[in-house]
PDB file as gemmi writes it, atoms N, CA and C in Angstrom:
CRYST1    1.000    1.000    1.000  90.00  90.00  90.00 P 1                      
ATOM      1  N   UNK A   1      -4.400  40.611 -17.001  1.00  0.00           N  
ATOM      2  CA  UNK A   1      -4.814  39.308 -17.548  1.00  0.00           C  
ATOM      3  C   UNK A   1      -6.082  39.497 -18.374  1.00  0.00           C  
ATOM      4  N   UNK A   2      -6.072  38.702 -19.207  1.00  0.00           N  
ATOM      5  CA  UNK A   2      -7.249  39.075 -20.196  1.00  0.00           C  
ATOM      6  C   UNK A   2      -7.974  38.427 -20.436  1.00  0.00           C  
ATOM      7  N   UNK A   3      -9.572  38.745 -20.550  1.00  0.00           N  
ATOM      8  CA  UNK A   3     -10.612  38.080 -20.420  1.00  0.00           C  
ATOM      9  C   UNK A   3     -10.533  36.310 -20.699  1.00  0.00           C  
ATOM     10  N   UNK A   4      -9.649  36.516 -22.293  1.00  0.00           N  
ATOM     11  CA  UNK A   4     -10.052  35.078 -23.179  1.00  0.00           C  
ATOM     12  C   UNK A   4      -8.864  34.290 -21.761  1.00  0.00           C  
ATOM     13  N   UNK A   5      -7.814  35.119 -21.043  1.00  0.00           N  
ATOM     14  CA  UNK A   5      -6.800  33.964 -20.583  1.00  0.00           C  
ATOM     15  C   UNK A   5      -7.679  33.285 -19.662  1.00  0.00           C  
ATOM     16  N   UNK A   6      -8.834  34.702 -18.808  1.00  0.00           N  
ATOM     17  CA  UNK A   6      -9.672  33.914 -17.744  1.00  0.00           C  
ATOM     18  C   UNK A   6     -10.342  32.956 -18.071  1.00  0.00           C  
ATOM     19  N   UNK A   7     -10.817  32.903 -19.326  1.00  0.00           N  
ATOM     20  CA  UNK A   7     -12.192  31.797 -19.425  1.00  0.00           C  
ATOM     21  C   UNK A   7     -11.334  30.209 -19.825  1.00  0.00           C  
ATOM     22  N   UNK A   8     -10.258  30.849 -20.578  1.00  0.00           N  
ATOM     23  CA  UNK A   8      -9.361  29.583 -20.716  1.00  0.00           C  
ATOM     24  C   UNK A   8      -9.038  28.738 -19.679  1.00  0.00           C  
ATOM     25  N   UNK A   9      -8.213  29.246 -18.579  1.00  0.00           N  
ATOM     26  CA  UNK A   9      -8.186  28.867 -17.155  1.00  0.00           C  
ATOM     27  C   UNK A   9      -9.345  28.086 -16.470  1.00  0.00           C  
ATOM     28  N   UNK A  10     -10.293  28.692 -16.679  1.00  0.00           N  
ATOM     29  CA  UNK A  10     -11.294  28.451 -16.098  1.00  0.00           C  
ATOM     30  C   UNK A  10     -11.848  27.132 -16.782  1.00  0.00           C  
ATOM     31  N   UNK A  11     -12.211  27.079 -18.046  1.00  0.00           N  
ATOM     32  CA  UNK A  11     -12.605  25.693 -18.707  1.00  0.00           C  
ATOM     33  C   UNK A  11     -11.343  24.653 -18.235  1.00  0.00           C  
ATOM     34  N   UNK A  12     -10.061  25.081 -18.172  1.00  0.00           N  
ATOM     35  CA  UNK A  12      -9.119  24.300 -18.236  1.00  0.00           C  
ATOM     36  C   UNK A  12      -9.612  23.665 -16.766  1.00  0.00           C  
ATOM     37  N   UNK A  13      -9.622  24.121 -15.515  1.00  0.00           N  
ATOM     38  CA  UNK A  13      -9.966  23.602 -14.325  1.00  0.00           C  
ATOM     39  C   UNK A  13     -11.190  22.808 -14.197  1.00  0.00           C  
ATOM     40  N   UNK A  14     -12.235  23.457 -15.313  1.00  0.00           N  
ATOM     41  CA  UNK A  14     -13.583  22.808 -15.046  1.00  0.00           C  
ATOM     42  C   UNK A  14     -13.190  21.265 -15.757  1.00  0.00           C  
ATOM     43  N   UNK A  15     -12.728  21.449 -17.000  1.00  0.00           N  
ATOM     44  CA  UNK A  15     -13.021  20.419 -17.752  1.00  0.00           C  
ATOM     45  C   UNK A  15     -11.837  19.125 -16.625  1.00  0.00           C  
ATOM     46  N   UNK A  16     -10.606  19.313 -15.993  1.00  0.00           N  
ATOM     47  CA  UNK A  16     -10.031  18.608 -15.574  1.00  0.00           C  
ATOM     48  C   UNK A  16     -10.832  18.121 -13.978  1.00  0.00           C  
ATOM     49  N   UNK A  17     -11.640  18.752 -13.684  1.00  0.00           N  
ATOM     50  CA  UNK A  17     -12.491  18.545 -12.494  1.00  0.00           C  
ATOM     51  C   UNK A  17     -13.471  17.450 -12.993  1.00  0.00           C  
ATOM     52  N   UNK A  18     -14.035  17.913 -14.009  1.00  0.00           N  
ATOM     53  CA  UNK A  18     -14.692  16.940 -14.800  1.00  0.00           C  
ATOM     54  C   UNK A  18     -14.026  15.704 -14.947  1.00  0.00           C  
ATOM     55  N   UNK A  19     -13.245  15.237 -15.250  1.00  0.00           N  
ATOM     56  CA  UNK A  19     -12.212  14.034 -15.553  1.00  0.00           C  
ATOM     57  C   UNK A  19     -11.982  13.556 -14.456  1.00  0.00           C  
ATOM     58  N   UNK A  20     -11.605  14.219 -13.072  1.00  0.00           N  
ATOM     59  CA  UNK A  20     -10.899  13.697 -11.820  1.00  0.00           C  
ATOM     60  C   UNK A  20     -12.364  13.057 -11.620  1.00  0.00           C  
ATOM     61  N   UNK A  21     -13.162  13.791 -11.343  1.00  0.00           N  
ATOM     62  CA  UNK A  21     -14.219  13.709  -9.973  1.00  0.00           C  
ATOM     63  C   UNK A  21     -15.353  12.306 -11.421  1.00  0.00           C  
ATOM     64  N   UNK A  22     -15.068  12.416 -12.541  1.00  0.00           N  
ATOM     65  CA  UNK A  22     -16.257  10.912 -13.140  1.00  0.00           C  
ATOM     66  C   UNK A  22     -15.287  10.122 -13.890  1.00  0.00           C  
ATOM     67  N   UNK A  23     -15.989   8.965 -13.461  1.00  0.00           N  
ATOM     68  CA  UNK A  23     -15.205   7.158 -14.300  1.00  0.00           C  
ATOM     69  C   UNK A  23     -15.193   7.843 -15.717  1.00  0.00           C  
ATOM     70  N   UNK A  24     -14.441   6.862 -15.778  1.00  0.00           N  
ATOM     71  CA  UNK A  24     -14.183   7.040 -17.339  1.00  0.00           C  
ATOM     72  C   UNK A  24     -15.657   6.502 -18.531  1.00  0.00           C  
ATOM     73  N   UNK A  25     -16.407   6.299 -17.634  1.00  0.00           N  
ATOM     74  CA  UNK A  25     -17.720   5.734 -18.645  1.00  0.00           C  
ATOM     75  C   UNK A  25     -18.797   7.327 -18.517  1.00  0.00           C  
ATOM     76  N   UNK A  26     -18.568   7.871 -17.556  1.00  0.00           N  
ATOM     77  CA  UNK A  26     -19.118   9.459 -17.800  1.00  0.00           C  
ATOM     78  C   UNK A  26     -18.663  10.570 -18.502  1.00  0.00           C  
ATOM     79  N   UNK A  27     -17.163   9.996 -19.216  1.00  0.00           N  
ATOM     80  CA  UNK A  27     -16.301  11.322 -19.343  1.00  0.00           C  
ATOM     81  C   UNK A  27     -17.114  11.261 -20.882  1.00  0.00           C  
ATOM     82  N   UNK A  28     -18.177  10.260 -21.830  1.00  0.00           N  
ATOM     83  CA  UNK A  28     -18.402  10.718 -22.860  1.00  0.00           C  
ATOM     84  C   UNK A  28     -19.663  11.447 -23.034  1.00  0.00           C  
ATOM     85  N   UNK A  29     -20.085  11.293 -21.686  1.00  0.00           N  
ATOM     86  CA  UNK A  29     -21.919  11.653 -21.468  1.00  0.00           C  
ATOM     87  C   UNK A  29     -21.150  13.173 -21.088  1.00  0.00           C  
ATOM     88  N   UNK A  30     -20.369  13.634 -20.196  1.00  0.00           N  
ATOM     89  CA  UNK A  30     -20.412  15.027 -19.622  1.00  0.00           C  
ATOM     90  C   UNK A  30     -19.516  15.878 -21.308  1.00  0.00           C  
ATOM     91  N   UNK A  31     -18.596  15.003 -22.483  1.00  0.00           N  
ATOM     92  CA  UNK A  31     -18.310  15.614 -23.243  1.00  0.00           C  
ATOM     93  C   UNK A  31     -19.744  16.189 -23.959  1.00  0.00           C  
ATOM     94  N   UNK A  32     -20.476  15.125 -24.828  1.00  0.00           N  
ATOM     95  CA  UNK A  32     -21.622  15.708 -25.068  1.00  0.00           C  
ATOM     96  C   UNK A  32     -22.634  16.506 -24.389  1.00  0.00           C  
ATOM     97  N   UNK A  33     -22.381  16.598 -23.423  1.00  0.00           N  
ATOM     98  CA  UNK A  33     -23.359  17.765 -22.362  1.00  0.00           C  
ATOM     99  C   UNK A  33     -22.517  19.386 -22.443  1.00  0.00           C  
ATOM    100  N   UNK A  34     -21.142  19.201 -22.850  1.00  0.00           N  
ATOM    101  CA  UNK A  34     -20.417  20.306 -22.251  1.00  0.00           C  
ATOM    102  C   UNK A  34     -20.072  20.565 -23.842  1.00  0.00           C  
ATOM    103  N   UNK A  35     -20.421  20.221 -24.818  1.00  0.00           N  
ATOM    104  CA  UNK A  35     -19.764  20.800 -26.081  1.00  0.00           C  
ATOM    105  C   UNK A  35     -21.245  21.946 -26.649  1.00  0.00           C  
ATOM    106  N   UNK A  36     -21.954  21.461 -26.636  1.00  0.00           N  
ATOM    107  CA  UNK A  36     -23.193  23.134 -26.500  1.00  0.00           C  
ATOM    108  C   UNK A  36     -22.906  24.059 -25.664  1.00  0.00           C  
ATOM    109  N   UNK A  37     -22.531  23.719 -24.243  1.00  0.00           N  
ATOM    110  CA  UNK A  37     -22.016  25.008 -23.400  1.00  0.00           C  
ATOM    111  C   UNK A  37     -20.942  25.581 -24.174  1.00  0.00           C  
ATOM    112  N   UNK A  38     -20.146  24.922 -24.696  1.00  0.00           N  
ATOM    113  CA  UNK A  38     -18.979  25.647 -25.077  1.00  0.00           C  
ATOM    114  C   UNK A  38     -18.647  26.277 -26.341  1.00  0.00           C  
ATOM    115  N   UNK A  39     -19.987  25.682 -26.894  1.00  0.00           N  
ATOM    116  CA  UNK A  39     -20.440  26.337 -28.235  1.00  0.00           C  
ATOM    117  C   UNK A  39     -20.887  27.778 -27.985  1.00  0.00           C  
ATOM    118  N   UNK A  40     -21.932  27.372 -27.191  1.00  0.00           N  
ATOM    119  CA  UNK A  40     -22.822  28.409 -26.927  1.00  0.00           C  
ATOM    120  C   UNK A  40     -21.414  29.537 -26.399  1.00  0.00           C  
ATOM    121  N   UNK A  41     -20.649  29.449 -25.528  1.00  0.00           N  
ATOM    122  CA  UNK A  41     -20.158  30.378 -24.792  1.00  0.00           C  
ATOM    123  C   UNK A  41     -18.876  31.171 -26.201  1.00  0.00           C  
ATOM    124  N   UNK A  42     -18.383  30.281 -26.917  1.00  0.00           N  
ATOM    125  CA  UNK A  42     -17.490  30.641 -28.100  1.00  0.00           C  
ATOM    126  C   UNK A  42     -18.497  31.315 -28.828  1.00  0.00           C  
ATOM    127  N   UNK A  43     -19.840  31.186 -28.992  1.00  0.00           N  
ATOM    128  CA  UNK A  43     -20.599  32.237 -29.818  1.00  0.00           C  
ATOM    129  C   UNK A  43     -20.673  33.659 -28.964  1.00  0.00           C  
ATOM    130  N   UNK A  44     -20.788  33.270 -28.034  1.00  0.00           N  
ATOM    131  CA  UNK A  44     -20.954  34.776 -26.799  1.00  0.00           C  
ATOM    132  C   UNK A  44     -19.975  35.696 -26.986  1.00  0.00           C  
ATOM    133  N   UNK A  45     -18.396  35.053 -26.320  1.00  0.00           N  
ATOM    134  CA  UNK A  45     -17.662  35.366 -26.668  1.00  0.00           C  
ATOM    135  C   UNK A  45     -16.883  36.341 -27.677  1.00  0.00           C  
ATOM    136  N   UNK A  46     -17.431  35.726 -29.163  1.00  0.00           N  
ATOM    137  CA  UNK A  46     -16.642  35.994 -30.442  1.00  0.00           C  
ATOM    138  C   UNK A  46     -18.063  37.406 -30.421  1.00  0.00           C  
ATOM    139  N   UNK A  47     -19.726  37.014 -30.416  1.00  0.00           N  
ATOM    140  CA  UNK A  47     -20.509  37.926 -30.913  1.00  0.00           C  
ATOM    141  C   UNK A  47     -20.552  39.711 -30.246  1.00  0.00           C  
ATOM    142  N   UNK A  48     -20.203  39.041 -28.799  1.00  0.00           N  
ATOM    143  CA  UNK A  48     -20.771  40.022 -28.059  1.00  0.00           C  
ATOM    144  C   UNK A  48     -19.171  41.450 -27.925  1.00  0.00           C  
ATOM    145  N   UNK A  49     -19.527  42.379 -27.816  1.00  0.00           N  
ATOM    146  CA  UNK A  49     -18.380  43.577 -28.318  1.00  0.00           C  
ATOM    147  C   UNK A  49     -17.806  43.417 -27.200  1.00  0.00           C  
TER     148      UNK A  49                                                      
END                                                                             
């Protein structure tokens, strides 16, 4: 299994944990909190060898 399938998986669980566990009036505060992480981590990702 390969790295990108793990991290995929892994956002896929976080981000749906995210959704279960806050109302729907948090799901736009935790998008803007979680789109720099995921920036940040797609720069990691793509930069790092």
């Amino acid at each position: 299994m390969s790295l990108n399938k793990v991290t995929e998986m892994r956002m896929d669980t976080i981000m749906s944990g995210i959704i279960n566990l806050a109302n729907i009036d948090m799901v736009p505060i935790a998008i803007i909190v979680l789109l720099p992480v995921l920036w940040f981590l797609y720069l990691k990702c793509c930069y790092l060898p």
